[in-house]
N, CA, C and O of each residue as an XYZ file, in Angstrom:
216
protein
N     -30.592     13.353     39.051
C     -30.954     13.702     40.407
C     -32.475     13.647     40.569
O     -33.129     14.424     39.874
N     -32.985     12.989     41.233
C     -34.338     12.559     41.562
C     -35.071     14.195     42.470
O     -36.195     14.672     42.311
N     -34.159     14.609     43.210
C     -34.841     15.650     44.096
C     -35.451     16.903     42.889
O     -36.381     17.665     43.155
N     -34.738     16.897     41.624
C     -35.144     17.911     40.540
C     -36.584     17.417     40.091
O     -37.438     18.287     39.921
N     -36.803     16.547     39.958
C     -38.306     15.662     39.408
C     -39.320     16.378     39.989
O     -39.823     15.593     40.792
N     -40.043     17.666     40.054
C     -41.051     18.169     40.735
C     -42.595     17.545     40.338
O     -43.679     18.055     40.625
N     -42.388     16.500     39.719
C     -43.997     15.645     39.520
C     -44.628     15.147     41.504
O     -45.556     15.538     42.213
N     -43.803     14.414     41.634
C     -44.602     14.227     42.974
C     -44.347     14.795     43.836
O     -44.449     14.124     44.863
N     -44.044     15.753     43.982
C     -43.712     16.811     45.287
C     -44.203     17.901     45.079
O     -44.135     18.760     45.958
N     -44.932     18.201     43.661
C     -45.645     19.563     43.825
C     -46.785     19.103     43.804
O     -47.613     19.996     43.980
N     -47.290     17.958     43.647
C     -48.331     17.296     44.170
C     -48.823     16.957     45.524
O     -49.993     16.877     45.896
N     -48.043     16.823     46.008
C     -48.013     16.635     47.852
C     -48.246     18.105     47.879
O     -49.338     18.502     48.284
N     -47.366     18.934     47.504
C     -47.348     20.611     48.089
C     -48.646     20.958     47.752
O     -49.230     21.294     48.782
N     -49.320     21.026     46.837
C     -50.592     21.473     46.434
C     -51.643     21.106     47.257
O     -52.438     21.815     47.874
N     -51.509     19.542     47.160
C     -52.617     18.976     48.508
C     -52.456     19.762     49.960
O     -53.315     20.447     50.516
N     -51.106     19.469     50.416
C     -51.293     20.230     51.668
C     -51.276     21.344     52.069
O     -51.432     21.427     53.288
N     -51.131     22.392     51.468
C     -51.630     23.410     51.523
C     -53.155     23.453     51.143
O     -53.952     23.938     51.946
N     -53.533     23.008     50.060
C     -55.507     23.128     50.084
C     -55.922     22.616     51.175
O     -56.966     23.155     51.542
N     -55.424     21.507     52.109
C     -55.958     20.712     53.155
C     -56.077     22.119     54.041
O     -57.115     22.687     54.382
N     -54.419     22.588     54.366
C     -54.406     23.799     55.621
C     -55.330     24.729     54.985
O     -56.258     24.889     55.777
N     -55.542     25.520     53.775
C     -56.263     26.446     53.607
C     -57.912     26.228     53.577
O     -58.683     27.168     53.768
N     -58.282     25.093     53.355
C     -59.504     24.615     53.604
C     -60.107     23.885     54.868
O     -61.134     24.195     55.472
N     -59.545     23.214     55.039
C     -60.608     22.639     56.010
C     -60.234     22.245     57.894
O     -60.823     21.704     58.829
N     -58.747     22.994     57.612
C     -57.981     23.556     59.107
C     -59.000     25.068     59.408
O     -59.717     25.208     60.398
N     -58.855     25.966     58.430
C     -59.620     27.118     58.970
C     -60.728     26.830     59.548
O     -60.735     26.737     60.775
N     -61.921     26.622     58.795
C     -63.219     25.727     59.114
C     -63.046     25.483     60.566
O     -63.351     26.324     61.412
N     -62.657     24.569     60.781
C     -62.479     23.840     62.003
C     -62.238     24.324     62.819
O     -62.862     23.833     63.760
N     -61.257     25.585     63.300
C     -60.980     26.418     64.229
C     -62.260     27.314     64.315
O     -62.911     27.481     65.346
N     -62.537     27.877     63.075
C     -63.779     29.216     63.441
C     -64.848     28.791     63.400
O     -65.746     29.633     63.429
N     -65.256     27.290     63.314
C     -66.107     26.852     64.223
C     -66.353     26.526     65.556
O     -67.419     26.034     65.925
N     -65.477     26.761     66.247
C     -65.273     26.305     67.390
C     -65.796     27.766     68.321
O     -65.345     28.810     67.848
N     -66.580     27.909     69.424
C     -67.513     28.674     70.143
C     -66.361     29.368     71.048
O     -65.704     28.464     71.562
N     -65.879     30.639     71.431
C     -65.536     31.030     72.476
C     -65.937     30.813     73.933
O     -67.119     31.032     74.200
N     -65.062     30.383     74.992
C     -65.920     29.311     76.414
C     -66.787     31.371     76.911
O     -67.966     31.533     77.226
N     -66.154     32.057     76.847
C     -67.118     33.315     77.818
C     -67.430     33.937     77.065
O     -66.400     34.189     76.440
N     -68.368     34.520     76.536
C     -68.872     35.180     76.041
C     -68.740     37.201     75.987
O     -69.138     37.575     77.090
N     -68.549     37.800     75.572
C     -68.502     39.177     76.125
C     -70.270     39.555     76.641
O     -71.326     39.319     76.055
N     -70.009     40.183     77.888
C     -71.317     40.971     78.062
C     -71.540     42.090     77.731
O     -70.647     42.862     77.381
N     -72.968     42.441     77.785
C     -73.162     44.095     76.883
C     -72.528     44.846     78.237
O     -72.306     44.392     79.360
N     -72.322     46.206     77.665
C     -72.330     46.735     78.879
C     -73.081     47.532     79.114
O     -73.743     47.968     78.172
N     -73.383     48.256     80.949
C     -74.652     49.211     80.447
C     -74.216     50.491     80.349
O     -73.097     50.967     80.159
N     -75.489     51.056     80.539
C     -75.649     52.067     79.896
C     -75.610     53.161     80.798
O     -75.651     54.299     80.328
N     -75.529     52.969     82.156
C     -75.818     53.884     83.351
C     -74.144     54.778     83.918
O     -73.617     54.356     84.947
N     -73.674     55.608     83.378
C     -72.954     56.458     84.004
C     -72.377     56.463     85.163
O     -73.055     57.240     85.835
N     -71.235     55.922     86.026
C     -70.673     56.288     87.116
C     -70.445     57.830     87.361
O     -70.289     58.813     86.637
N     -70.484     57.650     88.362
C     -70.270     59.510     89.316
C     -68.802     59.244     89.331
O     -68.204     58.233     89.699
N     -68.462     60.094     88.968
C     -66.381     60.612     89.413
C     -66.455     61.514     89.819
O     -67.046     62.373     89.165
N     -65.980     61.808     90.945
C     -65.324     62.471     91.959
C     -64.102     63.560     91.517
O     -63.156     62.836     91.206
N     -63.788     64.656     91.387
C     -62.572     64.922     90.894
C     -61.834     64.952     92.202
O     -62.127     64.879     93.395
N     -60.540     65.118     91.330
C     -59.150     64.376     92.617
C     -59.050     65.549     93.646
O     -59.075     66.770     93.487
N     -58.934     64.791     94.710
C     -58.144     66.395     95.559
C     -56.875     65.438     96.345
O     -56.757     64.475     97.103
N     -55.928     66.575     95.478
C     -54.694     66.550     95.977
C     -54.454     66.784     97.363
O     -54.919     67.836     97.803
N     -53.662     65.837     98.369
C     -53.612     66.467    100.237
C     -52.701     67.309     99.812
O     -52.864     67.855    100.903
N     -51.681     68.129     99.157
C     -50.725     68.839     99.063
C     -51.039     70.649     98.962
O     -50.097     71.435     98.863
C-alpha cells in the first residue's frame, strides 16, 4: 500500500505548515489597520443625575 510510505507526505506536511507558520503570519501583521484609534481626552463630562417623572 503506497498511502503507508510516509517519505513524501511528511515532507509536503512539514513544508506546509513552516510556509503557514512562517511567512503567512508575517504578512498579515504587517499589514496597517485602515483607522487608527484616537487618544481620548482627558476633560470630564457633567452628568446630570436622573429624575424620575414618577
Amino acid at each position: 500500500m503506497p498511502q503507508l510510505n510516509p517519505d513524501p507526505w511528511f515532507a509536503v506536511l512539514v513544508f506546509s505548515w513552516a510556509v503557514f507558520l512562517t511567512v503567512i503570519p508575517t504578512k498579515i501583521l504587517n499589514n496597517l489597520t485602515p483607522n487608527e484609534p484616537a487618544p481620548m481626552s482627558k476633560e470630564q463630562h457633567k452628568t446630570d443625575s436622573w429624575t424620575w417623572p414618577w
